[in-house]
C-alpha positions as CSV (number, residue, x, y, z in Angstrom):
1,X,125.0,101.6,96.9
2,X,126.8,101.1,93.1
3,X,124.7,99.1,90.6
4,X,125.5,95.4,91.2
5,X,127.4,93.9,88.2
6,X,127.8,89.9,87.6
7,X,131.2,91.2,85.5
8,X,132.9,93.0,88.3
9,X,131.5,90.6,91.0
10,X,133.3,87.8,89.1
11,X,136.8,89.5,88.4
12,X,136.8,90.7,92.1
13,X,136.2,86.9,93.4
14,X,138.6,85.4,91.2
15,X,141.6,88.6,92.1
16,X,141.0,86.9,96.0
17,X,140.8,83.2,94.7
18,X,137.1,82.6,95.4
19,X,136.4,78.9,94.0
20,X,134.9,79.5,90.7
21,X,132.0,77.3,91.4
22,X,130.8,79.8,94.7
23,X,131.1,82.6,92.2
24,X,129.3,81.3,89.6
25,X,126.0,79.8,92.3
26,X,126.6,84.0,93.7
27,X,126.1,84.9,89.9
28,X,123.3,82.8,89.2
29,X,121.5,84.1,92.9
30,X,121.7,87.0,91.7
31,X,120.0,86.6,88.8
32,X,116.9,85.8,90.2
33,X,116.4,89.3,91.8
34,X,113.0,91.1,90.9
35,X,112.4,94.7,90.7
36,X,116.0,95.6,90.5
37,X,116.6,94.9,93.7
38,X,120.2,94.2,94.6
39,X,121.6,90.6,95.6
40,X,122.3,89.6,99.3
41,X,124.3,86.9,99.5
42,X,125.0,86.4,103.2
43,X,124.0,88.7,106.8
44,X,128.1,89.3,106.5
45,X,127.3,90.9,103.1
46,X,124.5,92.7,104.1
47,X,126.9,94.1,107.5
48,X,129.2,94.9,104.5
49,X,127.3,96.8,102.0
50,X,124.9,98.7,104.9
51,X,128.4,99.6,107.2
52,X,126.1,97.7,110.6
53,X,129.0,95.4,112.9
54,X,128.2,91.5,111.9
55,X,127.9,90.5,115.4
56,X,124.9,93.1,116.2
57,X,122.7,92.0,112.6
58,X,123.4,88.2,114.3
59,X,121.9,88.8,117.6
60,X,119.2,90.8,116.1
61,X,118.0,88.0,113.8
62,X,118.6,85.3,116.4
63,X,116.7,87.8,119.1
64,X,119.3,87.2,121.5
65,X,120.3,90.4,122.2
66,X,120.7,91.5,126.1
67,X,119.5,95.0,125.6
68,X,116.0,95.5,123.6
69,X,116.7,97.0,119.8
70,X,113.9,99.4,120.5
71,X,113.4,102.2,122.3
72,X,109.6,101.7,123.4
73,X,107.5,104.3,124.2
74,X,103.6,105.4,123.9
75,X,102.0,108.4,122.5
76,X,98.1,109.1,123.5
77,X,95.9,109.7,120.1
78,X,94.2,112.3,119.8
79,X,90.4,112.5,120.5
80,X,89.6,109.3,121.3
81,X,88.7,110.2,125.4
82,X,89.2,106.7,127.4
83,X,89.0,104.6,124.7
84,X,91.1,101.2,125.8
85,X,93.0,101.7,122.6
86,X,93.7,105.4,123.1
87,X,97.6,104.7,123.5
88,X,99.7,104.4,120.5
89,X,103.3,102.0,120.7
90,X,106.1,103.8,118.8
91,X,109.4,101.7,118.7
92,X,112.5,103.7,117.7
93,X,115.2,101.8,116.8
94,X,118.9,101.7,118.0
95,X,121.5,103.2,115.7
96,X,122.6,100.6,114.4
97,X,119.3,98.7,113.8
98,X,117.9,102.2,111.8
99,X,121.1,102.4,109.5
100,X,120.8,99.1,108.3
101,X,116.2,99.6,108.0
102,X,117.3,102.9,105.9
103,X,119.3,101.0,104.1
104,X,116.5,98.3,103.9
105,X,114.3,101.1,102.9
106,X,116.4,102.5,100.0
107,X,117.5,99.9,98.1
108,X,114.8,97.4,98.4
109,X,111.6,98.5,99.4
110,X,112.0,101.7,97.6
111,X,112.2,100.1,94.5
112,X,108.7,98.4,94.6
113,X,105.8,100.7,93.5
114,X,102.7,99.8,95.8
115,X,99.2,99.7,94.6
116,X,97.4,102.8,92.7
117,X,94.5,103.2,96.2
118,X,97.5,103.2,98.4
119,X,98.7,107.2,99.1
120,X,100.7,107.2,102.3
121,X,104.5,107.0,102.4
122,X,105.3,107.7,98.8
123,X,106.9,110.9,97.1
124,X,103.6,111.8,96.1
125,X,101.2,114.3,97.8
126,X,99.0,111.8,98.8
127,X,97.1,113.9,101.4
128,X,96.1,115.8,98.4
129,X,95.5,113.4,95.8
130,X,93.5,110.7,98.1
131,X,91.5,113.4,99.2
132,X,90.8,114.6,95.4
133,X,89.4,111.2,94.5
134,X,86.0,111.8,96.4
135,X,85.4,115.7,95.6
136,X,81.8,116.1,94.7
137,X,80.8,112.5,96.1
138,X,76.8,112.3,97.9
139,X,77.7,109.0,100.0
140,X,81.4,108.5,102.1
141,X,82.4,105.3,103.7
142,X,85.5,106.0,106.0
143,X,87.0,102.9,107.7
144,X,90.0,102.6,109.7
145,X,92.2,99.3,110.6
146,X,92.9,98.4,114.5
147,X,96.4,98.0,115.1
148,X,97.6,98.1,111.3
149,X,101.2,97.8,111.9
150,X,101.1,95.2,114.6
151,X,98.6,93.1,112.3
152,X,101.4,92.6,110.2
153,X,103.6,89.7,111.0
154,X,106.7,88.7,110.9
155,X,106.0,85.3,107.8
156,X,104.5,87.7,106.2
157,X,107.8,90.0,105.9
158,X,109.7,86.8,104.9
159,X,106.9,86.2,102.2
160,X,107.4,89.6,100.6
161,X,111.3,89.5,101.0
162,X,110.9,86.1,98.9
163,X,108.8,87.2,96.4
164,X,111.5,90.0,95.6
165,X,113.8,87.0,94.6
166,X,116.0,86.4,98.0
167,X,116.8,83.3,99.1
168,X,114.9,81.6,101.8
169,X,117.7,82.6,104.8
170,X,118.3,86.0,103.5
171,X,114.8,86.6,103.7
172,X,114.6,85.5,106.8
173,X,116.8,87.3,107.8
174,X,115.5,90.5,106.4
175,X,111.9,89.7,107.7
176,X,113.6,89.7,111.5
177,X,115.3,92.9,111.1
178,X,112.2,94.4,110.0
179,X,110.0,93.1,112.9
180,X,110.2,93.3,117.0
181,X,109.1,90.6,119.4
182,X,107.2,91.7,122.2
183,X,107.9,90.7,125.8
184,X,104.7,89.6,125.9
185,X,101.4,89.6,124.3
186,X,102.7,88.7,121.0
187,X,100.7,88.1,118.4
188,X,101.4,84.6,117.2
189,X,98.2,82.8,118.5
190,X,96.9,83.0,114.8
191,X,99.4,80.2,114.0
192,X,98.0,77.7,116.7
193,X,99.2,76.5,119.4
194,X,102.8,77.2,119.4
195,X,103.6,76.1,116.2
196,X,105.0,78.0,113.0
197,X,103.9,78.1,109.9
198,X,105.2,75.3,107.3
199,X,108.5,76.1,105.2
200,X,110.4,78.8,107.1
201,X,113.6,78.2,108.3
202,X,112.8,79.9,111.8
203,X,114.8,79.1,114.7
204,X,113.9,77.2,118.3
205,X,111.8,80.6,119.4
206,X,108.4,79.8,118.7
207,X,107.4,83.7,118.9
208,X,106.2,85.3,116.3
209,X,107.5,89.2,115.5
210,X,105.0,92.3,114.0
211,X,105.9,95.4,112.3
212,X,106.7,97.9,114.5
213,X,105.9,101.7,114.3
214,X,108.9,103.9,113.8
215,X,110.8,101.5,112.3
216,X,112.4,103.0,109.5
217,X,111.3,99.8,107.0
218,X,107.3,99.7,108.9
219,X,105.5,102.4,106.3
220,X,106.5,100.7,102.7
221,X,106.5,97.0,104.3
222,X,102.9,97.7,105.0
223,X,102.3,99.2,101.6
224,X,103.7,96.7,99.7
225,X,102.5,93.7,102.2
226,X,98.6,95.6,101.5
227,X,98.8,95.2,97.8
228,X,96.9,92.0,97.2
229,X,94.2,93.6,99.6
230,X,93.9,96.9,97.6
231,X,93.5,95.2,94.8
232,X,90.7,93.4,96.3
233,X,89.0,96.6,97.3
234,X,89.4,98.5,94.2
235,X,87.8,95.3,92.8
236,X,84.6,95.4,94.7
237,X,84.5,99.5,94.2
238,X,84.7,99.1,90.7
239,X,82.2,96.6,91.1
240,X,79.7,98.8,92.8
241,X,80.3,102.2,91.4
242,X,82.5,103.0,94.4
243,X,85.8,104.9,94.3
244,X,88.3,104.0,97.0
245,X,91.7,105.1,98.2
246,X,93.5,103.9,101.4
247,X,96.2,106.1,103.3
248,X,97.4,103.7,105.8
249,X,95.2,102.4,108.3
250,X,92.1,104.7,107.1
251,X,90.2,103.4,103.5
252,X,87.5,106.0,102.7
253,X,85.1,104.6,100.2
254,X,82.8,107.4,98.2
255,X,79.9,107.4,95.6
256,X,78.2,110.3,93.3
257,X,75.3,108.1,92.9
258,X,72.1,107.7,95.0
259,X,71.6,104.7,97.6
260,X,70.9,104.8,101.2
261,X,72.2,104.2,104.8
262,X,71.6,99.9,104.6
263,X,73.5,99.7,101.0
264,X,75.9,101.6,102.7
265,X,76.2,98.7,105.8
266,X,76.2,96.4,103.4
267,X,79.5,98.1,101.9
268,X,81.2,97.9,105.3
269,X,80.2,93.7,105.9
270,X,81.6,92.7,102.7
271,X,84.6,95.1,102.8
272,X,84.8,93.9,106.2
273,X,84.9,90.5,105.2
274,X,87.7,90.9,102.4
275,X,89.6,92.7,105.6
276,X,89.3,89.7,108.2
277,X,90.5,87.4,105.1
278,X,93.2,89.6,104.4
279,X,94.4,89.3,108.2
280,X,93.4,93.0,108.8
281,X,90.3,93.7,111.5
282,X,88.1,97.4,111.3
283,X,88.1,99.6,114.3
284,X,83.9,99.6,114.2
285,X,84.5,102.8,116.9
286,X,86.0,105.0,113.6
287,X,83.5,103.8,111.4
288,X,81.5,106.7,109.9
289,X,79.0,106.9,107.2
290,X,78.5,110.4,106.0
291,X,75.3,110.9,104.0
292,X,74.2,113.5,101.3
293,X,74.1,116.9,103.2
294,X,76.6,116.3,105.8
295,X,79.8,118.3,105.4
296,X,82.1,115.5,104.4
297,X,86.0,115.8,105.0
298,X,89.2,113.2,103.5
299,X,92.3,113.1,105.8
300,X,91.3,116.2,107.2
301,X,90.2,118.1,103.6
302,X,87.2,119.2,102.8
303,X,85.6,117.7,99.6
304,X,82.3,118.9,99.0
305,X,83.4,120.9,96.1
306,X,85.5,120.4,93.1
307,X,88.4,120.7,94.9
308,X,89.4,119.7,98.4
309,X,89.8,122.7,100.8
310,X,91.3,123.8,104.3
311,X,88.2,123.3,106.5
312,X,87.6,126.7,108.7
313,X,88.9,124.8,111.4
314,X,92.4,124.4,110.3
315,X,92.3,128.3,109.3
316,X,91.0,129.6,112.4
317,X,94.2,127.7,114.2
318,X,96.7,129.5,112.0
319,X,94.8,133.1,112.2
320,X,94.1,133.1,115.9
321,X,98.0,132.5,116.8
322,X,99.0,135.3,114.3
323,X,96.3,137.6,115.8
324,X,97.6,136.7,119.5
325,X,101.5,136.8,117.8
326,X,100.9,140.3,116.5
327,X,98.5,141.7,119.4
328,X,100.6,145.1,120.5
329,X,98.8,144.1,124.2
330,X,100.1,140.6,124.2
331,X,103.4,139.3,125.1
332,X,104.3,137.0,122.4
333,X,106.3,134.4,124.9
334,X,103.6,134.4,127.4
335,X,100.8,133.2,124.4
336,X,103.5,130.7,123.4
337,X,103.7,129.2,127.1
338,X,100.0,129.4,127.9
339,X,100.0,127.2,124.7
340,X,102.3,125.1,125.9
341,X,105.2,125.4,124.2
342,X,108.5,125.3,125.3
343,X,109.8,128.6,123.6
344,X,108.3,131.6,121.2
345,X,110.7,129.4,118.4
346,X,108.9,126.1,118.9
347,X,105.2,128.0,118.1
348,X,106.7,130.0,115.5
349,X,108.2,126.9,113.8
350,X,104.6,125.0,114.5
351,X,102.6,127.4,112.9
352,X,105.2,127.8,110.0
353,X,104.5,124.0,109.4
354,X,101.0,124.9,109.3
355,X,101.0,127.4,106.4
356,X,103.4,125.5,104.3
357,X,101.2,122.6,104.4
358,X,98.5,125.1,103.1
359,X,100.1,125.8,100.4
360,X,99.8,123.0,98.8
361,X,95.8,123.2,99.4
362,X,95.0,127.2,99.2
363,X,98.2,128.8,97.8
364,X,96.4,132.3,98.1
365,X,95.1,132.1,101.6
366,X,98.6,130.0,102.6
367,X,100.5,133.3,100.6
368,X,98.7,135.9,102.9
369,X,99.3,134.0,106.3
370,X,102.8,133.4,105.5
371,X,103.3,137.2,104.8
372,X,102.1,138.1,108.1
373,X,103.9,135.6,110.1
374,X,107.2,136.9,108.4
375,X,106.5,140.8,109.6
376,X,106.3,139.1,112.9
377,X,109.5,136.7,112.8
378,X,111.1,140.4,111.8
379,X,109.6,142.8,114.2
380,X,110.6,139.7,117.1
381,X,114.2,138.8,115.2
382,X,113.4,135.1,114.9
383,X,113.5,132.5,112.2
384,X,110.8,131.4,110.0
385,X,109.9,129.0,107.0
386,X,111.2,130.9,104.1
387,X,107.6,130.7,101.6
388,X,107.0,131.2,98.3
């Protein structure tokens, strides 16, 4: 999208005989934008500028649409056994409903910088640089939020949308192309008994919508709704000596300095209670404390040193499939099926992904790995990862 300009705006309208007056309250609309976001006028202007047909952004916002603007689907998480929350909802939407998200994404959202603690999502390596914050630390706290996404709802959405400068209907409608209603089970009981919260120019439906995962807008709406909060919880670290960092739904709390297991369950209650007042409840089954001693990992990084690591783990993986790869006794297909993968392509390209993550963690030990998975993309004429 071109750079909005008040100028151009004003000699287009007048070329086409727009009253003067409904170019001038445009102009002044306009003007109100934060962050540099651009102006939305109408949902016809928002169909025009993101190339989505009119009729399907109206049936979306006024969730009357025959046919559900999701495709709805769950993934099992890993290592959590039978666990009643061992299923995770992803929702990927149609094609029209993800052009106009992206859109969404890049021109609004993308323009708002969320809080310093907050990693995930952003152009930065935050795997890396969450995880660097608690090298060296005696004490971690690591937390994780049930249903993060889902927590979010749909006023909320409109709140943020507002507070970038759009009007009350335009953020509206924003908020409901950014959230889903469920068929049932929605989450709307926090609002009473049916009834909506004060000032929002919501229609009849008295159901309330959530973020969804695998919406295209999901990851920086949760950032940017989250801000307040991380403010909160860098707060109370500072106050305690703590350092914090969040990475979507997991907060990891760390300390160099000495206390003990009850100081440390005092941390989780009054983080826990900033969290429930935030609108945001801990999965208590993911809580860990990890005390001086124990080998303590950050999004899956090693940080008992100076600098985080690949645990042996994660190295093991990528060495034992380039031993089996490379085995002159082994077919190469066969170790890729009794794997289970699909084809010899789909491990080679899953392993490739492994060792260019590495890089960015061990460039040396990535450098080696990627050397010998290139002899054996040659000796078995198939693609690789071009590395450094």
């Amino acid at each position: 999208m071109n750079r909005w300009s008040s100028q151009l705006y004003l000699k287009t309208g007048r070329e086409v005989s727009v009253p003067d007056d409904t170019l001038q309250n445009a102009v002044k609309t306009a003007k109100q934008m934060k962050h540099g976001c651009p102006p939305i006028f109408t949902l016809k202007h928002l169909a025009h500028v993101a190339n989505v047909p009119y009729p399907f952004l109206h049936r979306t916002i006024s969730r009357t649409y025959r046919t559900e603007a999701y495709n709805v689907f769950k993934l099992r998480k890993p290592n959590v056994g039978h666990s009643p929350d061992r299923f995770r909802w992803i929702c990927a939407p149609s094609e029209d409903l993800l052009r106009v998200q992206r859109w969404i994404n890049t021109n609004i959202l993308s323009r708002v910088e969320p809080h310093e603690a907050s990693y995930a999502y952003d152009k930065r390596h935050g795997v890396l640089e969450a995880a660097e914050l608690h090298c060296g630390a005696e004490w971690l706290i690591k937390l994780d939020l049930t249903n993060f996404f889902e927590s979010i709802l749909e006023p909320r959405v409109y709140d943020l949308f507002r507070s970038f400068g759009y009007q009350p209907l335009v953020a509206f409608e924003l908020a409901r192309l950014c959230t889903r209603v469920r068929s049932s089970g929605n989450p709307d009981r926090r609002f009473g008994n049916g009834e909506l919260p004060a000032g929002l120019p919501y229609p009849a439906d008295p159901r309330i919508g959530h973020v969804p995962q695998g919406a295209a807008t999901s990851p920086r709406i949760a950032n940017l709704v989250m801000q307040s909060l991380d403010e909160s919880l860098q707060d109370y670290a500072l106050e305690k000596d703590l350092v914090y960092s969040r990475y979507a739904d997991d907060l990891v709390f760390s300390s160099k300095k000495a206390f003990d297991r009850s100081h440390a369950h005092q941390h989780i209650k009054s983080i826990n209670a900033r969290l429930i007042e935030g609108g945001f409840w801990l999965n208590e089954a993911k809580t860990k404390i990890i005390a001086p001693g124990a080998r303590k990992i950050v999004l899956g990084l090693l940080v008992d040193g100076d600098t985080p690591r690949l645990p042996k783990s994660y190295k093991k993986f990528v060495s034992d499939h380039l031993y089996y790869l490379s085995h002159p006794a082994i077919d190469a297909k066969t170790h890729a099926k009794h794997r289970g993968f699909q084809s010899l392509q789909g491990l080679i390209n899953h392993v490739s992904g492994k060792i260019a993550y590495g890089y960015s963690i061990e460039q040396d030990w990535a450098k080696k790995q990627g050397d010998r998975l290139k002899e054996i993309c040659s000796k078995n004429e198939l693609d690789h990862v071009l590395f450094p």
